[in-house]
Backbone bond lengths (Angstrom), bond angles and torsions (degrees), N, CA, C in turn:
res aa  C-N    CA-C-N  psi(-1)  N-CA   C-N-CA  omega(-1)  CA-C   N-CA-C  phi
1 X - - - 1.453 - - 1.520 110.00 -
2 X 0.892 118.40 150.15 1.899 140.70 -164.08 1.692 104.64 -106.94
3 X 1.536 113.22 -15.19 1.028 103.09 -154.00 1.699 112.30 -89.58
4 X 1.830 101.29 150.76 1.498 92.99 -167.45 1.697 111.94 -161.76
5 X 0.822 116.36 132.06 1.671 114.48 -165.47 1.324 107.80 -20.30
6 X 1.273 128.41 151.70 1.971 135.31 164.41 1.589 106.78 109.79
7 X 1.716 109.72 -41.41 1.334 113.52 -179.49 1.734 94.29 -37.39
8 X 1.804 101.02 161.89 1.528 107.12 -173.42 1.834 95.30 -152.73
9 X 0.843 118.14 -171.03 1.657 126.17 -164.18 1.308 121.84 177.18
10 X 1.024 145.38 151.83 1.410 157.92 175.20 1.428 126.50 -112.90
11 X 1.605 125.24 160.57 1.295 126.07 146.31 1.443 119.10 -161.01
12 X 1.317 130.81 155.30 1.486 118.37 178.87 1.269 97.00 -138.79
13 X 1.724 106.87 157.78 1.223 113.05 163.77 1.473 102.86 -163.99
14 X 1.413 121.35 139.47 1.463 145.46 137.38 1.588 125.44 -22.16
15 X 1.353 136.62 83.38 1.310 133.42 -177.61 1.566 93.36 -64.92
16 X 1.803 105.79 117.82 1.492 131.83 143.84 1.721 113.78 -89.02
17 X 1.210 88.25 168.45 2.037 96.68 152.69 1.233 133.28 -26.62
18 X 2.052 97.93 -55.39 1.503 81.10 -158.26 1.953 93.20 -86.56
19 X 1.410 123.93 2.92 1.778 118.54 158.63 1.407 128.14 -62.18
20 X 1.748 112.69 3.08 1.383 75.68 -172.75 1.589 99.42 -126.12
21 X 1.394 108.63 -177.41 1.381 117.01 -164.34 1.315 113.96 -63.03
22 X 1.634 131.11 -10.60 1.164 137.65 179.60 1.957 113.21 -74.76
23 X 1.406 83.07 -39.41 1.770 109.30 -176.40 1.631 98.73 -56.95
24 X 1.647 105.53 -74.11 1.497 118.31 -166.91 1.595 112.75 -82.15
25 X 1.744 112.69 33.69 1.610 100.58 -173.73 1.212 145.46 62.75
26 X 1.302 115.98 -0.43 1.286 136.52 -174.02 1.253 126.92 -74.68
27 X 1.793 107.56 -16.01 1.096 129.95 -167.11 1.490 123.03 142.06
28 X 1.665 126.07 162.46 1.190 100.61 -167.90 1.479 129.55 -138.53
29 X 1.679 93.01 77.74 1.239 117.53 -167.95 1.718 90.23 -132.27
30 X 1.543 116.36 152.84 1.320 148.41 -151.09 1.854 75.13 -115.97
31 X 1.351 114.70 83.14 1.311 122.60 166.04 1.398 113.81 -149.20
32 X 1.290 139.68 172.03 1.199 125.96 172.01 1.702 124.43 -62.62
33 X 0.956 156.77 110.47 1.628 138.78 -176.06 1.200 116.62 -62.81
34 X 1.393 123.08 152.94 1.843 120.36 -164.43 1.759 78.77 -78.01
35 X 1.441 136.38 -32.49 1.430 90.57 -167.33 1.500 121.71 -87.79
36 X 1.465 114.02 7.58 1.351 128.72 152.17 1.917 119.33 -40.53
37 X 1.500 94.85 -40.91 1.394 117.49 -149.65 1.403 88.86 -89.93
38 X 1.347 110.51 -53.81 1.691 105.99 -169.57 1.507 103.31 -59.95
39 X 1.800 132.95 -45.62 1.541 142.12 -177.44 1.651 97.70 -31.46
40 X 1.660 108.30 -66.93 1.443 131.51 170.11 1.357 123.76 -22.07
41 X 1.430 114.67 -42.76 1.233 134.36 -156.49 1.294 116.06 -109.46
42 X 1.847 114.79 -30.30 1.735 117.67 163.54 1.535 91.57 -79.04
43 X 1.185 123.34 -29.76 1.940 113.83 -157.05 1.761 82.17 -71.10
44 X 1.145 153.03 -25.81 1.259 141.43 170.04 1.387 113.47 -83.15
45 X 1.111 135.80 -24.03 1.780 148.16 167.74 2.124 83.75 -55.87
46 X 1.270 125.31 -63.89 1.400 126.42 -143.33 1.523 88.65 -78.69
47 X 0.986 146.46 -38.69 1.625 167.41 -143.45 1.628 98.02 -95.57
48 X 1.313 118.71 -31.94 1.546 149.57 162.29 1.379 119.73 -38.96
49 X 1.824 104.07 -61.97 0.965 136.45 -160.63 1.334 137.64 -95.41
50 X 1.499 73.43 -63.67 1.775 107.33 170.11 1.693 120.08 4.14
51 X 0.859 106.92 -100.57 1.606 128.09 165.31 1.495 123.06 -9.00
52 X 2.186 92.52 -58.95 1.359 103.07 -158.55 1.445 111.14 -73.64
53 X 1.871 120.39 -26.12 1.417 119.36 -177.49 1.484 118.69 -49.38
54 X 1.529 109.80 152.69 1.441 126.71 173.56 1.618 108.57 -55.32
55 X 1.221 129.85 131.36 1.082 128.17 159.07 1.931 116.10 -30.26
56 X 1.293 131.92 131.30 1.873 123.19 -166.18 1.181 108.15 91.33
57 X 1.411 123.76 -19.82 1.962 111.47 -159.34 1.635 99.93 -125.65
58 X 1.200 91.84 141.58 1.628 102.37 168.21 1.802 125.76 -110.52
59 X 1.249 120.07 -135.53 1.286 112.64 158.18 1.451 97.83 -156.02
60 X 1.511 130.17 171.60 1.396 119.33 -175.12 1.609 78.30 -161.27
61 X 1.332 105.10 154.78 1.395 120.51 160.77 1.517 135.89 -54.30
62 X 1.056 104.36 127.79 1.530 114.11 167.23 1.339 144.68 -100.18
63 X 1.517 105.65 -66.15 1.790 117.18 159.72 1.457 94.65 -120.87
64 X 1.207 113.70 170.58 1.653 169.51 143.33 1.317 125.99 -73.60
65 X 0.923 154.75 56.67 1.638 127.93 167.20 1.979 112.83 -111.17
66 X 1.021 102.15 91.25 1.416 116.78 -171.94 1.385 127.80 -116.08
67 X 1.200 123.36 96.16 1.641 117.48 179.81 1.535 125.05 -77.64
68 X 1.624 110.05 112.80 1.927 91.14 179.93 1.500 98.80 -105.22
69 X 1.611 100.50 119.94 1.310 121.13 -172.96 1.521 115.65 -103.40
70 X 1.763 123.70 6.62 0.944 117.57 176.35 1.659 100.44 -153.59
71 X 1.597 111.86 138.95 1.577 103.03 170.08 1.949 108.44 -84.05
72 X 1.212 83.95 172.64 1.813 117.07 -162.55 1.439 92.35 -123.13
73 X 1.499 128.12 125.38 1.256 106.41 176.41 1.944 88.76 -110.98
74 X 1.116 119.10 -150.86 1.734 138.28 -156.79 1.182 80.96 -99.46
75 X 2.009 105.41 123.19 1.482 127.90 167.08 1.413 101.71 97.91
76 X 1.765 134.03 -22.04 0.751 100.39 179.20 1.706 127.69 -100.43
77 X 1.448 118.71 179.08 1.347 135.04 -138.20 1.258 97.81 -100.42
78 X 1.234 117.70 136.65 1.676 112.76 -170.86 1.548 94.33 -138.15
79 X 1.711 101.02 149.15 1.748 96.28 -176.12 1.908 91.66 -150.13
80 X 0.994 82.40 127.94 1.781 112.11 -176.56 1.333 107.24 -93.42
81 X 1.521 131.90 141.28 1.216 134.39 178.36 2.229 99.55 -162.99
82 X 1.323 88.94 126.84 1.164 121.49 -176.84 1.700 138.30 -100.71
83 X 1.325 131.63 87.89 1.208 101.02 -160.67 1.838 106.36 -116.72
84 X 1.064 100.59 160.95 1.948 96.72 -163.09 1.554 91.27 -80.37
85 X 1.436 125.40 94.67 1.752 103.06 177.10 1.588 104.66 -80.12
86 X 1.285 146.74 -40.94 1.256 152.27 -161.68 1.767 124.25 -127.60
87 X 1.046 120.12 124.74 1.406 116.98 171.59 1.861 100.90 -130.56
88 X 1.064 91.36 123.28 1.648 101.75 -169.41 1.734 107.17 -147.65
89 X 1.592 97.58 79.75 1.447 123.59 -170.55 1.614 119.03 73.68
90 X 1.099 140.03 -105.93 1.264 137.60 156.29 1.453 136.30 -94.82
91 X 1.971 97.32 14.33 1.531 104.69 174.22 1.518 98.87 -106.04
92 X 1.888 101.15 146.52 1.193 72.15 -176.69 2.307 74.09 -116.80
93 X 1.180 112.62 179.44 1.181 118.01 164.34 1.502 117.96 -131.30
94 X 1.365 128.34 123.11 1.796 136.15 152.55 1.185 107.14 -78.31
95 X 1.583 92.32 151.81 1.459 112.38 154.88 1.423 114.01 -101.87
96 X 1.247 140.21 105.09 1.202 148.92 -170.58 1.555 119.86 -94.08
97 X 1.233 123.14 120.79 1.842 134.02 155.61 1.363 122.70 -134.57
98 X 1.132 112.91 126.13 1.702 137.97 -173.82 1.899 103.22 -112.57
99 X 1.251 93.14 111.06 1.306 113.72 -179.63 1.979 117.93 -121.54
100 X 1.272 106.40 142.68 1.089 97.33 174.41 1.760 111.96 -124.24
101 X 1.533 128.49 -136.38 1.472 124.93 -162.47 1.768 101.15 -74.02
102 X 1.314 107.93 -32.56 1.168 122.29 -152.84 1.520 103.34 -90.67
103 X 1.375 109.31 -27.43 1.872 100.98 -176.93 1.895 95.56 146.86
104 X 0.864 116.92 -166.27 1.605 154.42 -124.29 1.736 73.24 -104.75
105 X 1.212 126.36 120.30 1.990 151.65 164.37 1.179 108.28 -86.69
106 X 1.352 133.25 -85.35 1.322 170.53 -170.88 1.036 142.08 -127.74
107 X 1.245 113.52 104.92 1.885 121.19 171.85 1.353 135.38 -108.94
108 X 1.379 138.73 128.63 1.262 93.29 155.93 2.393 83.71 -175.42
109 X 1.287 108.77 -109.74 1.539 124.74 172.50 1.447 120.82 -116.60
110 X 1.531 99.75 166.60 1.634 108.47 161.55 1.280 97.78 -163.47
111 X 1.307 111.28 125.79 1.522 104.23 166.68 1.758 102.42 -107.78
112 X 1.138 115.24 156.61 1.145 124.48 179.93 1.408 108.23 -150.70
113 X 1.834 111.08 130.28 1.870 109.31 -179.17 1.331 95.99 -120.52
114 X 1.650 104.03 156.38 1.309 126.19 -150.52 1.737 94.70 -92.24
115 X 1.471 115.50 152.31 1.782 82.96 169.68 1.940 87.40 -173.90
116 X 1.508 121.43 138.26 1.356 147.11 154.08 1.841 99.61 9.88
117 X 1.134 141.94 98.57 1.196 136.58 -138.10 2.092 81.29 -84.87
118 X 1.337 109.27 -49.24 1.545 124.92 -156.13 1.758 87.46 -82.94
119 X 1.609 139.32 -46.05 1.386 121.23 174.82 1.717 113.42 -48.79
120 X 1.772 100.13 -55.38 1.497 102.45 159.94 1.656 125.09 -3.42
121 X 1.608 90.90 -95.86 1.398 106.52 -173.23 1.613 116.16 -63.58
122 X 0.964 120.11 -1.93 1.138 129.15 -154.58 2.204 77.42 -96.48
123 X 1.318 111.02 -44.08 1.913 100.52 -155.01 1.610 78.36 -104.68
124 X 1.407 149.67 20.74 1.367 146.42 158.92 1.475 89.28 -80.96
125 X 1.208 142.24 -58.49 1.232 154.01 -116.94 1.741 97.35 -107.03
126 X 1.365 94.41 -25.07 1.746 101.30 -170.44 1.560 120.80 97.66
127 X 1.154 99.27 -11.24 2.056 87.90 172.96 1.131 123.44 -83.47
């Protein structure tokens, strides 16, 4: 693996219907839903990464700690940015903020550990 603090990553997306908190239950306002925001926010963790993993290995989620400090209403433009601050064995940790036209959405972590893509599926599956 290549991977090493500074790496950085991206993602964007367009709030539709099925993003907002009214759609996914979250609540019932025609806004984006934070778990819209968090999807947004690992899809820039993987965009991060991507590349640098060993051929066999993936990454899968770990923690969460994410504040959405501003709503997104329908149409608007959301932009995710990811940066690898820590890799400390097979965890790796971002610092994550999702911003849109208006300013600063969401901030906060993601840790994500790297792990045997086929052992993986193999103990998802139950064997």
């Amino acid at each position: 693996m290549a991977l090493r603090p500074g790496l950085s990553g991206s993602a964007t997306m367009v709030v539709t219907d099925v993003d907002t908190a009214t759609a996914l239950g979250t609540g019932d306002v025609p806004v984006v839903a934070t778990p819209s925001i968090v999807a947004l926010a690992e899809q820039a963790t993987i965009a991060t990464i991507g590349s640098e993993l060993d051929e066999g290995t993936t990454s899968v989620g770990y923690r969460v700690q994410l504040d959405h400090l501003a709503p997104t209403g329908l149409g608007g433009e959301l932009a995710a940015e990811a940066i690898l601050e820590s890799v400390e064995s097979r965890r790796l940790t971002f610092r994550v903020s999702v911003s849109d036209g208006r300013g600063l959405v969401a901030a906060g972590r993601i840790t994500r550990v790297v792990v045997e893509r086929a052992r993986f599926l193999e103990k998802a599956a139950g064997a």
